[in-house]
Residue, then its C-alpha position, 0 to 999 in steps of 0.5 A: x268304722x271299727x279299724x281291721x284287726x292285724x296281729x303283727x306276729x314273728x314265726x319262729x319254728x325249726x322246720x323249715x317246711x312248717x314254716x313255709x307253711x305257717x307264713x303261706x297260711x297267714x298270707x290267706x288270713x288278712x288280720x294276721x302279718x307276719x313281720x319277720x321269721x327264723x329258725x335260730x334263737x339268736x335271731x329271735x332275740x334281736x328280730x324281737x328287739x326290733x320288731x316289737x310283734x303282737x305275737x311270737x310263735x314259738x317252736x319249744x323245739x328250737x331252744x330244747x331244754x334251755x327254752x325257758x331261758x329264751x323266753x325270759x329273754x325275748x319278754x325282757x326285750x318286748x315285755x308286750x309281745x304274747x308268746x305262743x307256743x307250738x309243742x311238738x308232742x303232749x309231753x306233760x313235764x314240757x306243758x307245765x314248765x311252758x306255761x310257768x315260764x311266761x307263755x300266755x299260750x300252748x299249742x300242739x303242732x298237730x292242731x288244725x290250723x283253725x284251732x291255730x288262728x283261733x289260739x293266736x287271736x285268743x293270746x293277742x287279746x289277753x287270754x291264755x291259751x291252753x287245752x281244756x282237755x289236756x289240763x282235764x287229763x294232767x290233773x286227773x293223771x296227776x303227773x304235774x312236775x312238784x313245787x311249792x308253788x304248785x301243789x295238788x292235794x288231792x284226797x279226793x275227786x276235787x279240791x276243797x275251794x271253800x276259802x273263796x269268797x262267792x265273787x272270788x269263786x264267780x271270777x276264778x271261774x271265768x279265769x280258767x275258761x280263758x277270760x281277761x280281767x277286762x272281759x271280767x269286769x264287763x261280765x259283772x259290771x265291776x271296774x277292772x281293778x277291783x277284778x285284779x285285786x280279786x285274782x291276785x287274792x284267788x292266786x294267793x289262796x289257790x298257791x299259784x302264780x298267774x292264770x294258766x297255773x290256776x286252770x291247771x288246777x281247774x278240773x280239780x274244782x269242777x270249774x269247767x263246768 
C-alpha cells in the first residue's frame, strides 16, 4: 500500500486574513500540514531551521525588496525545503528577479485556490512552477530585466536553437513544460544522469543558469507547443 502524500509546509504571508485563510483551506486538504506559520522574516528564518518543511510559501511582500537576501538565507538553513512564491501583482521585474533568486515557483495571489494546491504539489515534486501564459507575455513584450546571463536576441518571431542537438532539443522541451530530470529520464528510457549532463549542456548554450530561466525563453523557441 502506497504511503499518503503530507507536504510539510510553512505559511509565510503578511496579511493576516490571507493567512488565516491558507492554513483553514489546508486543514480541508489531507496531503498538506502546515507545520508552523508568520508574518515576520525574522521568524521565517529560525521556524525554517527548525522545522526543515517540504515547502515554504512565501509572500514576496513581506521582505519588499530585499526578498532575495531572504530567500538565499532560508535556503541556506534548509537547502531541501522548495520555496513557493505568492506575488502580489503581475509585475514583470518582480517575476524575473524571483525566479533568479532560487524559487522553484510564482504564484499570483489572485489564483484560485485549486491552482495553489496544484502549484504546491508541483514544487514538492521538483518541478517548477511558473505560468505559461505570464511567460508568453514577458517574452513577447520583451520587458525582462537585462543580464548577461539572460540575454534575448530577438531578430525575429523566435530564436534560433539550431545549436541543439535532436535529444537536447527533446528534453529542453519537456524542461520548459515543468518536467523533472527524473520524470525525463522515465520519459525516454534513459538514466537520470545522463539528462542532467543533457540540461546543463542546454543551459550552456541557452546563457542561462537553471530551468525557470530557460522557460522564460520558451515561447521564443515555440517549445510550448
Amino acid at each position: 500500500m502506497v504511503d499518503p502524500i503530507n507536504i510539510r509546509i510553512i505559511v509565510a504571508e503578511s496579511s493576516d486574513l490571507v493567512r488565516i485563510g491558507l492554513c483553514s483551506l489546508f486543514k480541508n486538504y489531507a496531503a498538506i500540514s502546515v507545520v508552523a506559520e508568520t508574518d515576520c522574516l525574522e521568524d521565517l528564518l529560525s521556524l525554517t531551521a527548525q522545522y526543515k518543511p517540504d515547502v515554504i510559501l512565501l509572500d514576496l511582500q513581506m521582505g519588499g525588496s530585499s526578498y532575495a537576501q531572504y530567500i538565499n538565507e532560508l535556503l541556506s538553513v534548509s537547502p531541501c525545503s522548495k520555496i513557493l512564491a505568492l506575488a502580489y501583482d503581475d509585475d514583470k521585474n518582480l517575476y524575473l528577479q524571483a525566479s533568479r533568486s532560487g524559487v522553484s515557483g510564482i504564484i499570483n495571489k489572485g489564483y484560485s485556490c485549486k491552482l495553489l494546491l496544484k502549484a504546491i504539489h508541483a514544487v514538492h515534486a521538483g518541478q517548477i512552477w511558473f505560468e505559461r501564459h505570464y511567460i508568453t507575455q514577458l517574452t513577447q513584450q520583451k520587458q525582462l530585466i537585462p543580464d548577461s546571463s539572460l540575454v534575448l536576441q530577438t531578430s525575429g518571431t523566435e530564436l534560433d536553437d539550431s545549436n541543439l542537438s535532436n535529444s537536447e532539443r527533446r528534453i529542453a522541451l519537456l524542461a520548459c513544460k515543468g518536467f523533472s530530470a527524473k520524470e525525463i529520464s522515465r520519459q525516454y528510457s534513459i538514466t537520470e544522469g545522463t539528462v542532467r549532463n543533457q540540461l546543463s549542456a542546454i543551459y550552456k548554450k541557452m546563457r542561462v543558469k537553471k530551468q525557470i530561466e530557460l522557460c522564460l525563453k520558451a515561447p521564443l523557441y515555440n517549445y510550448f507547443r
